[in-house]
N, C-alpha and C positions, 0 to 999 in steps of 0.2 A: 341331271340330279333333280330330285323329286323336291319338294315345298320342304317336309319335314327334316330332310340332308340339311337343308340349306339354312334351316331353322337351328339345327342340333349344332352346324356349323360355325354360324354365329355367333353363338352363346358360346362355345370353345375359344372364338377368338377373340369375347369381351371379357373372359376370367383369364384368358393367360395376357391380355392388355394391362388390365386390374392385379392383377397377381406382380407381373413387370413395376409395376409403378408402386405398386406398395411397399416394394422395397427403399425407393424413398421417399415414406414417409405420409407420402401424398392419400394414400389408400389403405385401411386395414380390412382385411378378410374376418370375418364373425367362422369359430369353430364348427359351427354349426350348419350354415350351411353352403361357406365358401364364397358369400355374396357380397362381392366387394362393394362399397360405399366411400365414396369423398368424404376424408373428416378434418383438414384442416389448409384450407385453400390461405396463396399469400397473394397479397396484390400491393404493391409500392411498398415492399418493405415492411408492412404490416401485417397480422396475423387476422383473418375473416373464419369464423367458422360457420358454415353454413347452419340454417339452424329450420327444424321441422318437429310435426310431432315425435320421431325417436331422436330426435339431437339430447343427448345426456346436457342438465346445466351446467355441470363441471367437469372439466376436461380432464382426464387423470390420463395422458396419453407421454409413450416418455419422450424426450427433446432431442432436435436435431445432433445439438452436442453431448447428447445424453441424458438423463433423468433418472428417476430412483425406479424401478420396478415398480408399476403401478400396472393391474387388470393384468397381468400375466406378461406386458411388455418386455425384453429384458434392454438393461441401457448398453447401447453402443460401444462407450466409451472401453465397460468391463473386459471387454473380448480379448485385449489386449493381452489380458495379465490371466486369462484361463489356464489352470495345469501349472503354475506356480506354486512351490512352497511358500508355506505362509512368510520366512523368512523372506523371500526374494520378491514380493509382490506389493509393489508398494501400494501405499496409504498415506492420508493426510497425517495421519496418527505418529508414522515415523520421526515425523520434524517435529513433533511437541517437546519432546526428551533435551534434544539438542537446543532446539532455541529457547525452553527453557533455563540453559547453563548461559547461553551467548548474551539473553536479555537481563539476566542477572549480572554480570559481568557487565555491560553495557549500564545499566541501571544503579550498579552500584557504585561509578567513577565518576555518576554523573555529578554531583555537588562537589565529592572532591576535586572534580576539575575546574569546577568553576573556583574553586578555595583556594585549590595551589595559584593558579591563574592569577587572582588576588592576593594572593602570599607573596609569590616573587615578585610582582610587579610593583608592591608596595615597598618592598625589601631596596627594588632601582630604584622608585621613587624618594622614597627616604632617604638614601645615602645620595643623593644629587641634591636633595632640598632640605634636608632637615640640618641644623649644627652637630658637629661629629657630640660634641656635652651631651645633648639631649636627644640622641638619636636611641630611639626605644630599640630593645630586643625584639627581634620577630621569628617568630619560632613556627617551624612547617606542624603542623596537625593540633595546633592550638590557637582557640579562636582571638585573636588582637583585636581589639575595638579601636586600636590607631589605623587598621586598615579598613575595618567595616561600615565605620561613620564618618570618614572622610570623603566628602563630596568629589575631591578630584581624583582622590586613588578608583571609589568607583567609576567616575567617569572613564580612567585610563583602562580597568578591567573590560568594562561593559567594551571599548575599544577593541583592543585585543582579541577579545572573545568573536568580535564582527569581524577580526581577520581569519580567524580559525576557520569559520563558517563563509566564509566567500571563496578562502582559497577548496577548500570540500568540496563546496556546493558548485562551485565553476567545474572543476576536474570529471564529479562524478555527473554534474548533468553533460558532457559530452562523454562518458564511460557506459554510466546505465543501459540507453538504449540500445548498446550494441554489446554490452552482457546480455538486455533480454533476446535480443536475434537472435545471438551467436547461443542461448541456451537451448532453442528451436531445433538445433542442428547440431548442436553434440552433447545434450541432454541438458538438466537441473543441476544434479549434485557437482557436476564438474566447475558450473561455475559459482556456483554457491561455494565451493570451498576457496577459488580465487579472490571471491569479494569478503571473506573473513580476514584475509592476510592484511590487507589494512589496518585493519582493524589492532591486529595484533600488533604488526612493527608501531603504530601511535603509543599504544599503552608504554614498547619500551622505552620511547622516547620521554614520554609523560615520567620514567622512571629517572631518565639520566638528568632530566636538567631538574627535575624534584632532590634528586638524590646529593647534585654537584652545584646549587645555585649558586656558590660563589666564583666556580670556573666553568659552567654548563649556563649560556643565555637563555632566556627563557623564550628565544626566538626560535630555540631547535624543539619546539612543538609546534612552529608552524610548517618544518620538514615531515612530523607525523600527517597534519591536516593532510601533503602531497601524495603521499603516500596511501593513507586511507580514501581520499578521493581519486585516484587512478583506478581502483581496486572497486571504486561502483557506493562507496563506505556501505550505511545501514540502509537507505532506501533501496538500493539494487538487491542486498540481503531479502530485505522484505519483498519485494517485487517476485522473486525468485522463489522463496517460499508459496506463495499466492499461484505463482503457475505451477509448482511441483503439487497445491491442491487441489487447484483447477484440472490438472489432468486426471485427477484420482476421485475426484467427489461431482457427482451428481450434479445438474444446474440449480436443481429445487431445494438442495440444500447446503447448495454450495456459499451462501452466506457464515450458515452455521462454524462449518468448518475453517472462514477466514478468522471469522470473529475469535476459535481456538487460537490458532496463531497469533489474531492481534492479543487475546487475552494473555498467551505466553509473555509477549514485548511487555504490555503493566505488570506482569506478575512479578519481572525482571525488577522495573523499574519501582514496584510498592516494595520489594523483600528489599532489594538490594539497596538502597541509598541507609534503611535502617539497620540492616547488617552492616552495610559499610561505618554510618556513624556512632555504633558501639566496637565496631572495629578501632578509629579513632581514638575513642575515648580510653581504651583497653590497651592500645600500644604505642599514645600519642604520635604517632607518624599517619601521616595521607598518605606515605610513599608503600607503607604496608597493604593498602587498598589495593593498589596498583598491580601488587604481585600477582594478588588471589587475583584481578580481574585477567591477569595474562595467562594464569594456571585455565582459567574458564575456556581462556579463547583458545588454548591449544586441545580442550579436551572436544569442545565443538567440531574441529576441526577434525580430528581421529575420530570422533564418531559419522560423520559425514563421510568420509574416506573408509571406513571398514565395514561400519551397519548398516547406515541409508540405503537403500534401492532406488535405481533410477525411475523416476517414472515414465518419460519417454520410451517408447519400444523401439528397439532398432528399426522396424519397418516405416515408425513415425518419424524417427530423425532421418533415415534413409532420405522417403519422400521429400522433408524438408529441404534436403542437403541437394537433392537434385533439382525441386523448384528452384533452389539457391544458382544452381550451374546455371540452367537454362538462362536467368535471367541475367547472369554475366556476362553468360558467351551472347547477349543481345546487346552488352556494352560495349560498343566498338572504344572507348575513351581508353588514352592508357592513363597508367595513375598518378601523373604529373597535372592531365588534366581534372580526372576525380578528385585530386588532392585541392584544387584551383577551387571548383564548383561544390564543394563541400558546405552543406547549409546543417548546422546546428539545429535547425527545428524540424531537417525532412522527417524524423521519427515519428513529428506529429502528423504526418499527413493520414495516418491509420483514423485519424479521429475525423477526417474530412472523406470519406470515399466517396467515389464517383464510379460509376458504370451499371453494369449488370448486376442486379439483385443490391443497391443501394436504395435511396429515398431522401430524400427532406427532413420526414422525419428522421430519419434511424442520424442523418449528419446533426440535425438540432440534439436529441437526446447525447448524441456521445459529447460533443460539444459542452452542451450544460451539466451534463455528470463530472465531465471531466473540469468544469469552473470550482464548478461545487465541492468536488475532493480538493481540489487543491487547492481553496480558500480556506477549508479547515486545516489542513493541511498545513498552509502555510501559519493561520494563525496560532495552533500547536508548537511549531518550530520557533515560530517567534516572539512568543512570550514567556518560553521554557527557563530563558536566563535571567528575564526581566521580573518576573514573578517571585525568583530567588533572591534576588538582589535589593527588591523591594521590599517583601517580607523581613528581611534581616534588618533594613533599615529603619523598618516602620515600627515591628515589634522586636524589636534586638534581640531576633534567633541568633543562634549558633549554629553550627553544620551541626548536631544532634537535632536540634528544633527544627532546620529545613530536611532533614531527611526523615524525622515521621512525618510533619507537613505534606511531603512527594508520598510515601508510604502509603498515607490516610487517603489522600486523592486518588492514588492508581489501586489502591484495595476495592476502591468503591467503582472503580473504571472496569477491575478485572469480572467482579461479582457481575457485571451488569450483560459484560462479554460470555463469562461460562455458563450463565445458569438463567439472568432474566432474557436472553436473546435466543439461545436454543430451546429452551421452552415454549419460547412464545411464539417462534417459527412449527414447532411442532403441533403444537396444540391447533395452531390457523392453518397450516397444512394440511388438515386433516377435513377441515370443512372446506378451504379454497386451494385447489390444485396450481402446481406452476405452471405457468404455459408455456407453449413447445420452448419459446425461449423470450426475450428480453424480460427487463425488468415487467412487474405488475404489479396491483396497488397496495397490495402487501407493502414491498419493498419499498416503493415511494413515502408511503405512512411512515414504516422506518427512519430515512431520512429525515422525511420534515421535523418528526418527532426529538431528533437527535439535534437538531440543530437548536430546536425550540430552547432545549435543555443548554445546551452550548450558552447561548446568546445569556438565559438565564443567569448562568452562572459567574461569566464575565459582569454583571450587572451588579452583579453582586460581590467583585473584585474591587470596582470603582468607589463602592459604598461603602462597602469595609472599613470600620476607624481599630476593631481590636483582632484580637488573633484570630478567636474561637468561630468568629462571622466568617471569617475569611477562610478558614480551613471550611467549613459548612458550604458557603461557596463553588469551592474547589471540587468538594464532593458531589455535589449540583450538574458543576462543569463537566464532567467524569462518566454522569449519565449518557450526555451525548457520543461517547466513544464507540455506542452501538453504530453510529452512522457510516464511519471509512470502512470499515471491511464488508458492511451491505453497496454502496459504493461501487465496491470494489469487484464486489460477485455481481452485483446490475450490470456495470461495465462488460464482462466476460461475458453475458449474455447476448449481446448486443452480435460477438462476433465468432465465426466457424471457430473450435480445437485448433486450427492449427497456425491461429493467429494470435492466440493467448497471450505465448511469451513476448511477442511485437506490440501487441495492445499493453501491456504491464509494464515494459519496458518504455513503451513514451509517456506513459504517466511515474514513470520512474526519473524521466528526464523533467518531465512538471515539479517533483517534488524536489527535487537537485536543484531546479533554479530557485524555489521557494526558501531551499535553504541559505539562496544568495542574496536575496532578495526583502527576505523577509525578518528574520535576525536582526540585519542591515537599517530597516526601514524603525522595529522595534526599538533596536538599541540607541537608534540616534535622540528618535522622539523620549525616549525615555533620560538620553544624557543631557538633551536640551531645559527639559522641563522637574529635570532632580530636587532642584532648590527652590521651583514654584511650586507645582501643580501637577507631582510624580502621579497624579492618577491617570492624564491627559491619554496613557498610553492605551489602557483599560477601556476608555471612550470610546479610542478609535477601531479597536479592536470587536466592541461590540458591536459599532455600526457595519460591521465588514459581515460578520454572521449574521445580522439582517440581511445584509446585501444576499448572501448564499440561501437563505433562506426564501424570497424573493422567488428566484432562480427556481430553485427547487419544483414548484408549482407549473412550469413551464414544460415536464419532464411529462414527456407521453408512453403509458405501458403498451407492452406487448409488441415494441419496434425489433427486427434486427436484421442482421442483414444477410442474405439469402442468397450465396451464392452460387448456387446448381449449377450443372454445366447442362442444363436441357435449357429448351426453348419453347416451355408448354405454356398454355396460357395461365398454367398459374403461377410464374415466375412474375418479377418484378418488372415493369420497361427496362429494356435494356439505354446503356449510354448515347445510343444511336437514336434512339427515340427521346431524349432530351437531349439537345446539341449544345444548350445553354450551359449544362450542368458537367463537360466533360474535363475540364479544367479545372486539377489540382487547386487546392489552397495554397500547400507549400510545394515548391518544387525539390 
């Protein structure tokens, strides 16, 4: 073979090398003249982009787990759902309708439950402590000032209310993480409609012993709490919604579209608490609340079951389902002993990986993302009843007063979600591209930004002497809501499609303990300090969004984790090449 064979031959086997490899991801071919080029090398988990006179500054390149179309790329992700009727193809879009009716519903029982809660328990307490002469009327959906200013009846509510929330929060932090698996492998909708039924048999329950407090204990709502806790309650809801977006939306805007969804939950929760308490006022019963909120939860339910489209593709739960085999039939245990070696936080070990195409950083990032969520998170959850209770004490609301109070707060939470956050992703998208995948400084700014406001606004709980400061406040507060669903979408960055639902789901299980944990920790400090120094709780509280805040800055862009089944040099070290780092966190 002649010089110029050998020449011509070459070059044929460095474009179909180039060509091979571009497929993922590694290499893009220019239309032009088929000349393939390196354009985003990874090394320890990080993303390196080579850089020369034609390196573009801004990468519009689309992402491993997908992207929006950008320079002609098409995303990954779409392929799935090509040559679907628009009916059958799903979209983030589908869940707004639905969780729209669920977070109304959800939102709008929420002060009622805290009322009735403090209704009947006022009702046991009075007739055990008061003289039958002077034992006042207490009437369900009318506000008493024998039960609202009473330091011990609150004490005994604020109680109560911590058992509600422990028995939930224990149930569903071991349910969650294995609704989010188990959605991995036989789709979203399926078990999104199983973690609403909770939901549903509490409200009946909330019905009977509302409806019968003279022959129904006001104990048989802590049978709802078991119930709606087996079932995954609202955080597995929520988690499940986030992967049915996650598989539908793009990475680079896949913020946008959480923060829909989170904006649905306030919309719920600003419409429904002021519906509910002109509902109230309108047919003086709480128990009439109750109804419309179970009319809600069955129509969620039938539209989940007959509209929704899955978004998993059979070929993706497929796969799942057989990664899933393989790794059992590597289980020689039988389930006597799995049942023994059962560890309550294995779900979190997704946030610790080790091997191949991991890193330091990508473990620090998931790690501190996942503090960070769950510290707002937690303090969201835990000052939801204490805020009510205080308020009422402090400016002697009534359930109409605390429910525009919730209204005015999550109006200004929703606005911040639908319009100043998708905006404001689009407009900086525009000049700063997302990268292939984890969080970038976009999204960090976010964060810190939201917390800033968070911490703000609690600051402004503590200092509060009249209403109007305090509702101001709240609205303050309400800005930082942009934070959890960017969060949320950073997170999903960090890891392959097809770990989504496992990543969601042990931050599903974070926010189930938070809801054990944290209520708990609230209600006490708040029952202890009622009679001194009911601010104490608000202190502590803002020193914890400090603490997240903190954190936040520790957070490195452009981490995730990578892992290819090649062995090129631009793969990560594998586990074998760090020996130190092949051991789990949890087992």
């Amino acid at each position: 073979m002649n010089t110029t064979d050998e020449v011509f031959e070459a070059d044929a086997s460095v474009e179909n090398q180039a060509r091979r490899r571009g497929s993922s991801g590694l290499y893009q071919t220019e239309s032009s003249d088929d000349v393939a080029r390196p354009v985003h090398h990874r090394i320890d988990g990080q993303s390196k982009i080579p850089t020369d006179e034609e390196t573009p500054l801004l990468d519009g390149e689309g992402g491993h787990s997908g992207d929006p179309p950008q320079d002609g790329v098409e995303w990954e992700g779409a392929k799935d759902f090509e040559g679907l009727p628009w009916w059958k193809k799903p979209s983030g879009f589908w869940l707004i309708p639905p969780f729209i009716i669920y977070t109304l519903a959800f939102g709008g029982t929420f002060v009622p439950r805290l009322n009735l809660i403090l209704t009947l328990i006022c009702k046991q307490y009075l007739a055990k402590n008061a003289p039958e002469a002077s034992y006042p009327s207490i009437i369900l959906g009318v506000d008493n000032p024998d039960c609202m200013r009473n330091d011990d009846i609150q004490k005994l509510a604020t109680q109560f209310s911590t058992y509600v929330s422990l028995i939930s929060g224990i149930l569903s932090a071991i349910t969650s993480p294995q609704i989010g698996t188990l959605s991995d492998r036989y789709g979203r909708i399926k078990l999104l409609a199983i973690s609403s039924i909770g939901m549903l048999l509490s409200e009946i329950l909330f019905i009977v012993a509302g409806s019968f407090p003279d022959t129904v204990s006001v104990y048989w709502i802590l049978l709802g709490s078991v119930a709606d806790g087996l079932c995954g309650s609202f955080t597995a809801a929520l988690a499940l919604g986030y992967s049915y977006a996650a598989d539908t939306t793009p990475p680079a805007y896949r913020n946008v579209m959480f923060g829909y969804l989170y904006g649905c939950l306030f919309t719920g929760i600003a419409i429904g608490p002021i519906f509910a308490g002109y509902v109230v006022k309108l047919t003086g019963s709480l128990i009439s609340v109750f109804y419309i909120a179970l009319g809600g939860h069955l129509i969620f339910l039938s539209f989940l079951v007959f509209v929704v489209p899955e978004s998993l593709s059979a070929r993706r739960r497929q796969a799942a389902a057989e990664k899933h085999r393989v790794s059992k039939a590597e289980d020689q245990r039988t389930w006597l002993q799995t049942l023994k070696s059962a560890n309550l936080f294995a779900p979190l070990a997704i946030l610790f990986p080790v091997g191949k195409g991991s890193s330091r950083a990508l473990r620090s990032n998931l790690l501190l993302l996942a503090a960070v969520d769950t510290t707002m998170f937690s303090v969201a959850m835990g000052s939801m009843t204490v805020v009510i209770y205080y308020s009422e004490k402090m400016f002697g609301w009534g359930t109409l007063e605390s429910s525009i109070f919730v209204s005015v707060v999550n109006t200004c939470r929703v606005t911040a979600l639908i319009l100043i956050l998708p905006g404001l992703t689009r407009v900086v998208r525009k000049y700063i591209k997302s990268p292939k995948s984890g969080s970038d400084i976009f999204d960090l700014s976010i964060i810190r930004t939201a917390i800033f406001f968070d911490t703000l606004g609690y600051i402004g709980y503590s200092l509060s002497r009249v209403g109007a400061v305090f509702v101001l406040s709240g609205a303050v507060a309400a800005l930082g809501g942009v934070g959890s669903p960017t969060i949320s979408s950073a997170l999903t960055k960090h890891v392959p499609a097809d770990r989504t639902g496992q990543l969601l789901g042990a931050m599903g299980l974070l926010h189930a303990l938070t809801r054990v944990f944290s209520p708990t920790i609230c209600n006490t400090i708040y029952s202890l300090t009622v009679k001194t120094v009911p601010q104490t709780v608000f202190y502590c509280l803002t020193a914890t969004f400090g603490f997240a805040f903190v954190l936040s800055w520790f957070v490195q862009p452009n981490v995730y984790l990578n892992d290819a089944n090649d062995d090129s040099e631009d793969s990560p070290a594998s586990a074998d090449e760090r020996p130190e780092e092949t051991e789990p966190l949890f087992a």
